[in-house]
DSSP file (Angstrom, degrees, kcal/mol; ACC not computed):
  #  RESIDUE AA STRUCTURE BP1 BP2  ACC     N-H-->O    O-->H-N    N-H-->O    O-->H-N    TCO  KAPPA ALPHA  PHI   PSI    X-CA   Y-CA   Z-CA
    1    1 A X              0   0    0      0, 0.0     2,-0.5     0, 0.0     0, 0.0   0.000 360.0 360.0 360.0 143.6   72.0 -158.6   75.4
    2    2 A X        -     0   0    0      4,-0.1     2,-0.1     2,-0.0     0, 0.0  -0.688 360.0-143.6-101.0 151.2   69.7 -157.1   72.8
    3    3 A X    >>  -     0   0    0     -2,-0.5     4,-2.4     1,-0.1     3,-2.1  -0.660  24.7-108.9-112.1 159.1   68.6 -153.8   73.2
    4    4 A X  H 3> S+     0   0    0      1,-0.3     4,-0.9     2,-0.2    -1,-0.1   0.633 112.7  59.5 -93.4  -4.7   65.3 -152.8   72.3
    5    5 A X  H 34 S+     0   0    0      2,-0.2     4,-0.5     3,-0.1    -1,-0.3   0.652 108.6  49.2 -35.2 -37.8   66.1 -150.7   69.3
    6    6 A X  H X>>S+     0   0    0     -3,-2.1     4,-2.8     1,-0.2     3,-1.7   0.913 106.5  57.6 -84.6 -47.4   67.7 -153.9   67.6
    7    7 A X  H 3X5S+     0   0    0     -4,-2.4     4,-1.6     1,-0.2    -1,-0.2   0.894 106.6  42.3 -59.8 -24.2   65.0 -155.8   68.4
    8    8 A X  H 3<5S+     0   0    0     -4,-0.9     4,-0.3    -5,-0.3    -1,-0.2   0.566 110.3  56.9 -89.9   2.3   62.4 -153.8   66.7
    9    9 A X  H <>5S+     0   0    0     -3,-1.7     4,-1.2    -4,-0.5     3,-0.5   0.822 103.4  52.5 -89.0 -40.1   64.4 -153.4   64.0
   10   10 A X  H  <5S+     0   0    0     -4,-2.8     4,-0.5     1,-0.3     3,-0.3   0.885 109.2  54.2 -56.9 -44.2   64.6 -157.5   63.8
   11   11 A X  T ><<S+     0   0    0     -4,-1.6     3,-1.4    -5,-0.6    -1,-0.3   0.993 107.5  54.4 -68.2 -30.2   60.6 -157.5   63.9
   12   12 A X  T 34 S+     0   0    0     -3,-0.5    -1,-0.2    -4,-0.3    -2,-0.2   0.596 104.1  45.2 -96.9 -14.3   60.6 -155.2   61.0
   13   13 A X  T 3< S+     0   0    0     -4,-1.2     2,-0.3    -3,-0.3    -1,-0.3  -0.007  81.4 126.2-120.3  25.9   62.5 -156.7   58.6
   14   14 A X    <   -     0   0    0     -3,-1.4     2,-0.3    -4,-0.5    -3,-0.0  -0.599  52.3-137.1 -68.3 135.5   61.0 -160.1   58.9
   15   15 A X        -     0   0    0     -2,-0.3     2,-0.3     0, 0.0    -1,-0.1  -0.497   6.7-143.9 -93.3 152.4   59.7 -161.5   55.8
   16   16 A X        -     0   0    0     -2,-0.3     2,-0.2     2,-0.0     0, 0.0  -0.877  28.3-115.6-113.0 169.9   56.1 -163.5   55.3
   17   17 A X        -     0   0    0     -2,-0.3     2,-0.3     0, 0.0     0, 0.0  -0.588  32.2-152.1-109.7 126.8   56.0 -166.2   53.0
   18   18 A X        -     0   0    0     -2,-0.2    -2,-0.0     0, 0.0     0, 0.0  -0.837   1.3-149.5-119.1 114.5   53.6 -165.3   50.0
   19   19 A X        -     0   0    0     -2,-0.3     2,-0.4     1,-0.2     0, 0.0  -0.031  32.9-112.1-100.4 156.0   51.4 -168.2   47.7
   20   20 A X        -     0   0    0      1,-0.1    -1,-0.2     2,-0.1     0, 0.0  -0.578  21.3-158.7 -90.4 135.8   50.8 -167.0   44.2
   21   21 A X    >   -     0   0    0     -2,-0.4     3,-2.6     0, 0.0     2,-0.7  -0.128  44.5-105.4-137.9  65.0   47.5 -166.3   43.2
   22   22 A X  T 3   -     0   0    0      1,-0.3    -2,-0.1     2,-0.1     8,-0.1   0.201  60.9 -77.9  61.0   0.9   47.9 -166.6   39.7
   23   23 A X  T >   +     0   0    0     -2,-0.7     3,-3.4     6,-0.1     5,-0.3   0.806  65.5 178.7  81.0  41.8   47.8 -162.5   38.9
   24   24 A X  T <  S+     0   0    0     -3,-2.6    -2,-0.1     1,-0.2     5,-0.0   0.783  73.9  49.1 -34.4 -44.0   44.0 -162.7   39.4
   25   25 A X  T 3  S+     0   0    0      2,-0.0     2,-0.3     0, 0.0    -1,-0.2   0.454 107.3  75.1 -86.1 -16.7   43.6 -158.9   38.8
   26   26 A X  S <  S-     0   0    0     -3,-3.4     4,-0.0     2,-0.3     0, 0.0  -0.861  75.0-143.8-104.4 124.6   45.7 -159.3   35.8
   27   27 A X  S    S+     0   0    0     -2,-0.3     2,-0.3     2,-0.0    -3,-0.1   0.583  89.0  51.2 -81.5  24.3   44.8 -160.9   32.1
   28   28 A X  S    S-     0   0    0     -5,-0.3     2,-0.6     4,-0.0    -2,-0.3  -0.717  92.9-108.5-131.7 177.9   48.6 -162.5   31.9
   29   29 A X    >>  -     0   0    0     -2,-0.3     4,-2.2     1,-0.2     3,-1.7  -0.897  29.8-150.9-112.3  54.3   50.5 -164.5   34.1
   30   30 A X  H 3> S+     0   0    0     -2,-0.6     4,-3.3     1,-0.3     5,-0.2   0.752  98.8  45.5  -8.3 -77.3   53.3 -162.1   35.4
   31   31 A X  H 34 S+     0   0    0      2,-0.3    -1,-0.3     1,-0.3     4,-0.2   0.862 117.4  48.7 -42.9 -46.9   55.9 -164.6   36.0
   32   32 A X  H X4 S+     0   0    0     -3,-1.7     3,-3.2     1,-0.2    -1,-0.3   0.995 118.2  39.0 -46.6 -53.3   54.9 -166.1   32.4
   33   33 A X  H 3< S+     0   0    0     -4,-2.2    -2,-0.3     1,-0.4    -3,-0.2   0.893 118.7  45.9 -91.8 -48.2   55.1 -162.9   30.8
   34   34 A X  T 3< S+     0   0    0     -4,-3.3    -1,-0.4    -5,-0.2    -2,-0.2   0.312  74.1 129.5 -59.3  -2.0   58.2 -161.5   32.6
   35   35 A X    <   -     0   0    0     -3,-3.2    -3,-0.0    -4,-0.2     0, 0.0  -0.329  45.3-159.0 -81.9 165.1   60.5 -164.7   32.3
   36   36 A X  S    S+     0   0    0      1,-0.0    -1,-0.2     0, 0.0    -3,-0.0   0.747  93.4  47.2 -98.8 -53.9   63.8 -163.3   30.9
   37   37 A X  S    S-     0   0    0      1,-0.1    -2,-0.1    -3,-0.1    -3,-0.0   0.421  97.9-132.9 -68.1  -7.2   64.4 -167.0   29.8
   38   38 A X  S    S+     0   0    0     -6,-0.2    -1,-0.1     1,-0.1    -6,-0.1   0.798  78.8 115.9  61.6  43.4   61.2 -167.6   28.3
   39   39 A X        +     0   0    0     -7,-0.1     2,-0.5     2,-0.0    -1,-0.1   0.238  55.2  88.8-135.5  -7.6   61.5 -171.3   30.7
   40   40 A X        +     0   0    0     -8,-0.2     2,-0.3    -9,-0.1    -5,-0.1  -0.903  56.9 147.6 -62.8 120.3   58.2 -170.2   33.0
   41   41 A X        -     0   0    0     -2,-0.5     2,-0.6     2,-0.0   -10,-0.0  -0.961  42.3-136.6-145.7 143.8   55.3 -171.5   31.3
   42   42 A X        -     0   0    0     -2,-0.3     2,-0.3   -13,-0.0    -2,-0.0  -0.822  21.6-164.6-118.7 171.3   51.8 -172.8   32.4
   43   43 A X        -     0   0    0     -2,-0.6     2,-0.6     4,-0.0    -2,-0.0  -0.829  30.3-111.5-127.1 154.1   50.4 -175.9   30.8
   44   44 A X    >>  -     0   0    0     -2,-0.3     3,-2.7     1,-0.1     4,-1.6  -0.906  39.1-139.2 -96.6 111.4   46.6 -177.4   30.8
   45   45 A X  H 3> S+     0   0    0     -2,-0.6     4,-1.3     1,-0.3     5,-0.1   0.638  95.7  48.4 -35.8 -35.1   47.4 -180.6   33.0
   46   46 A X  H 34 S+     0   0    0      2,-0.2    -1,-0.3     1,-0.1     4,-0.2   0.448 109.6  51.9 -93.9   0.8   45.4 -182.9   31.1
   47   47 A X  H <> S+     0   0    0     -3,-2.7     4,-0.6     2,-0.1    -2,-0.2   0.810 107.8  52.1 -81.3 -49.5   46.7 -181.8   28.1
   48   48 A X  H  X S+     0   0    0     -4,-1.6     4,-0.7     1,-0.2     5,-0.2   0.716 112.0  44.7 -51.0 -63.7   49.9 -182.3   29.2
   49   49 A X  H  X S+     0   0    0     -4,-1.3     4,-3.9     2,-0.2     5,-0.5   0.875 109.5  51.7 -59.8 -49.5   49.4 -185.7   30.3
   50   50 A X  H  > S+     0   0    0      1,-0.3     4,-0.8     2,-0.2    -2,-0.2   0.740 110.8  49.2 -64.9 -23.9   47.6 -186.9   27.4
   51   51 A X  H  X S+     0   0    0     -4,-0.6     4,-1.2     2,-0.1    -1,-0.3   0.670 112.7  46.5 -92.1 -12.7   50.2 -185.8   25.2
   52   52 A X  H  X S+     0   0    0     -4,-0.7     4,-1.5    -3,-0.5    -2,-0.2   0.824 111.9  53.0 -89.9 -33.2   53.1 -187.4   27.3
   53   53 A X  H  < S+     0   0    0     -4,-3.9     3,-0.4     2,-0.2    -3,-0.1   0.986 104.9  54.3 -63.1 -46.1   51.0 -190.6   27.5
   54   54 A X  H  < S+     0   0    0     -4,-0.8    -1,-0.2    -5,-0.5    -2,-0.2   0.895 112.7  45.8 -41.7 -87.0   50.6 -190.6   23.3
   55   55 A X  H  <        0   0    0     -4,-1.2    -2,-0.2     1,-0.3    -1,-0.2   0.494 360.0 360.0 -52.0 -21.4   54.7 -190.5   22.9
   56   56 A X     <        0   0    0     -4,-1.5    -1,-0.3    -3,-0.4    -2,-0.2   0.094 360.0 360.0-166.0 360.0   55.5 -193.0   25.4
């Protein structure tokens, strides 16, 4: 049986799920600008495309 100390401990240390919102408040990219590995990057999609479509 769980007693109701464990259980409120169980609520408390539930996690939410968070969505990126691009470091609106920020003029960089956190994730970008933090990567250790320098393997984060964002790309202009249509750029992206347009350039894959040229090579191939």
């Amino acid at each position: 049986m769980i007693s109701d100390a464990s259980a409120q401990r169980k609520s408390k240390t539930r996690r939410k799920a968070a969505k990126c919102d691009m470091c609106r408040d920020y003029p960089f990219m956190g994730c970008v600008y933090n990567c250790p590995s320098d393997a984060a990057r964002r790309v202009d999609l249509t750029e992206f495309f347009a350039d894959l479509a040229a090579v191939g």
